[in-house]
N, C-alpha and C positions, 0 to 999 in steps of 0.2 A: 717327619723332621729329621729322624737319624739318616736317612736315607740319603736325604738330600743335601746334608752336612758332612756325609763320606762321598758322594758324588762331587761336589765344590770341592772336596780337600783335595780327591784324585784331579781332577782335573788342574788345578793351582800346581797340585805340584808334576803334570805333565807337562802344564805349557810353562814350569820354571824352566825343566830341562830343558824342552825342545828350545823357548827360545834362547838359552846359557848356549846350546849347540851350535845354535845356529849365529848366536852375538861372535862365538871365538872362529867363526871361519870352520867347523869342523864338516859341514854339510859340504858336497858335493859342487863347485860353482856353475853348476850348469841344472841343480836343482831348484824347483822351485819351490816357493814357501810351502806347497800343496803337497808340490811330494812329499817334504820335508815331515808333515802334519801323516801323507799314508802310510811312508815308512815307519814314522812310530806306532801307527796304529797297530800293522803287522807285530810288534816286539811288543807290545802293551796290547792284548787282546781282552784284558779288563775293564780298560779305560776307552775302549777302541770311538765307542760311540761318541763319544767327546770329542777326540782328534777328527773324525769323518765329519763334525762339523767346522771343527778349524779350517779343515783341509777346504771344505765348499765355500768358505768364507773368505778363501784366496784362490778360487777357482773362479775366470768371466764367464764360462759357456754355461749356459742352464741348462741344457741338458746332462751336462756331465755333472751339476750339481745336483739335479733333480736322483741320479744315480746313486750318490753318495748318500740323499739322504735315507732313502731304502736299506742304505746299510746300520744306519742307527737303530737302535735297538731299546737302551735303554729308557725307560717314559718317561722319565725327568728330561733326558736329552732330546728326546722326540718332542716336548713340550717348546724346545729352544728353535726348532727351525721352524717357525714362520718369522722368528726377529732375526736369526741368522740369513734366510733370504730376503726378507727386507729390506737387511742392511749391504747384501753380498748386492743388489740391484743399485741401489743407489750410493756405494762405492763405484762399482763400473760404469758410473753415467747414465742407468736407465728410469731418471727421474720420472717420468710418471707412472712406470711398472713401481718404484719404489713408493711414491707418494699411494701409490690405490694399496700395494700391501702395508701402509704402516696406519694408514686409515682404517682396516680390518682388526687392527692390537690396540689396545691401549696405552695410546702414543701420542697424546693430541698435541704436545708440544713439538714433539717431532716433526707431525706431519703440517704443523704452522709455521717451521725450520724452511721444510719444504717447500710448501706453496707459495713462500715470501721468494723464494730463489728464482720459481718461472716468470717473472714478468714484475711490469709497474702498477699495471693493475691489480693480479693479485696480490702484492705486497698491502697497496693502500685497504684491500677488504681484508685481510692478516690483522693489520694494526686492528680493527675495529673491534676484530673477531678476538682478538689476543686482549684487549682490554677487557671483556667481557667475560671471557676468559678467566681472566685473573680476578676481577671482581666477585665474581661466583664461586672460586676456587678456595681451599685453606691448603694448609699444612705447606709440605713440599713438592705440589703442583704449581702452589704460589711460587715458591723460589723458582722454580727450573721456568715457569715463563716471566717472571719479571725479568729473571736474566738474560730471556732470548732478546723482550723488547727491548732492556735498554741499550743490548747490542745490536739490534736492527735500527733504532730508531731514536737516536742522540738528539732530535727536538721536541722533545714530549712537549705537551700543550698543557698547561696547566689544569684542568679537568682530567687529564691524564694521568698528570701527578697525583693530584687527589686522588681520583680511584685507585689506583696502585698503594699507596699513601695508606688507606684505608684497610686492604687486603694485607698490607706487609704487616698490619698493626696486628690484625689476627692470625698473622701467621709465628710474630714475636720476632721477625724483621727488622730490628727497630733501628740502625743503620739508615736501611730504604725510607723506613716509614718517614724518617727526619727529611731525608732529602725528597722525598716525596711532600710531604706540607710546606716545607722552607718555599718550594717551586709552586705551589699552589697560590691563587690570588686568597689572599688570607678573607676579603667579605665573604668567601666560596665555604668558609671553614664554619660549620656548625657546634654548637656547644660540646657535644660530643666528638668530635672531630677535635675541637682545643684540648681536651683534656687526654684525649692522644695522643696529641703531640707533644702536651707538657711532659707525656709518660717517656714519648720517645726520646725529648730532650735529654732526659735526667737517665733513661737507658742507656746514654753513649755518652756522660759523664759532663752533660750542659747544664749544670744542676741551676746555675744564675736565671739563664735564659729559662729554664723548664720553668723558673720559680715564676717570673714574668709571664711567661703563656699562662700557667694556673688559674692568675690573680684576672685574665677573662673572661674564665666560666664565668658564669652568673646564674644562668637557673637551667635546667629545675634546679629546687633547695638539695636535694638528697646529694646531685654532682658537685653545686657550687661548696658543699659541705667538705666532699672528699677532696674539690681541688683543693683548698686551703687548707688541710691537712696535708695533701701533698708537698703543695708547696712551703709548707714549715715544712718539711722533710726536707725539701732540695737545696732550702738556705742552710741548713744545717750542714747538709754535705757540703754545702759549699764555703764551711767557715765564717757561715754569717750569726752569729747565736743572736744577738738582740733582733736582729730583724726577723727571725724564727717565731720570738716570741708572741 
């Protein structure tokens, strides 16, 4: 951990300079970002392993980046270039060398980025695979693909919504999670599934409406228990006291 929090710091503060240098005009106009990244390497022979991968990372030829990376050295930074050539490939347009290497890291969002981009086809197995995706998914795998879908795909289906809807609820989403059930056909919405959404309501300050969703739970007794506690919570918030009661 100390290691790798003085390597991040050198590095932050190499690429402040180089790029501060290279924002005022000081670099060379006839150099390239690359060089710009070897020259410091030469003057910083500390940090050098970090810049030889900047510099590959603005390099098209692979072979001359395959060269570079030989000169890396240190194992945290050597650890960085298969996502530095993954990404140094599909920067320079060689989407399917880029999609097979980002398929090899753990990158699935990435490489569903990807394959949505070569065709009509694969976009349409994308979506399927991206809902499924996200359904199985928690935390912030949830976030980083619900965001790719709903910038790829601005007519979710309502079944769509739900499952997302559902994923955002366990991820603490609750933003998504609202506009995820709001777009869902509400017969589709499960006892559990209302009482997440009342959650979501009263998450993002609908405490009226949360109070409303609540009062559908119905069973089991244990949920219709806590929605009605709930939902006396969310009249409350909402300056409702006798209807609390």
């Amino acid at each position: 951990m100390r290691l790798a929090s003085i390597a991040a710091l050198l590095l932050a503060v190499a690429c402040e300079h180089a790029d501060s240098d290279i924002a005022h005009g000081q670099a060379a106009a006839a150099d390239t970002a690359a060089t710009v990244w070897l020259a410091r390497a030469k003057g910083q022979p500390e940090i050098a392993s970090w810049l030889y991968l900047r510099a590959a990372a603005a390099t098209s030829d692979s072979s001359a980046r395959r060269d570079l990376y030989t000169r890396v050295q240190l194992p945290l930074a050597r650890e960085r270039i298969p996502w530095v050539e993954a990404a140094a490939l599909e920067h320079f347009g060689d989407t399917l060398s880029a999609l097979k290497a980002y398929s090899a890291l753990p990158a699935p969002v990435t490489v569903f980025r990807i394959r949505a981009a070569t065709g009509a086809a694969a976009r349409d197995s994308v979506r399927t695979a991206l809902v499924a995706f996200i359904s199985s998914s928690g935390g912030d795998a949830v976030r980083e693909a619900t965001s790719l879908f709903d910038k790829l795909f601005t007519d979710a289906r309502p079944e769509e919504q739900l499952a997302i809807a559902r994923a955002a609820v366990r991820a603490g989403l609750w933003a998504r999670a609202r506009s995820g059930f709001e777009a869902s056909n509400n017969a589709a919405l499960s006892q559990t599934d209302r009482f997440a959404f009342g959650t979501a309501l009263s998450r993002t300050n609908a405490d009226r409406r949360a109070a409303e969703v609540y009062a559908t739970v119905k069973s089991p007794t244990s949920l219709a228990n806590a929605a009605r506690y709930q939902s006396a919570r969310a009249l409350l918030a909402a300056g409702d006291d006798p209807g609390a009661r």
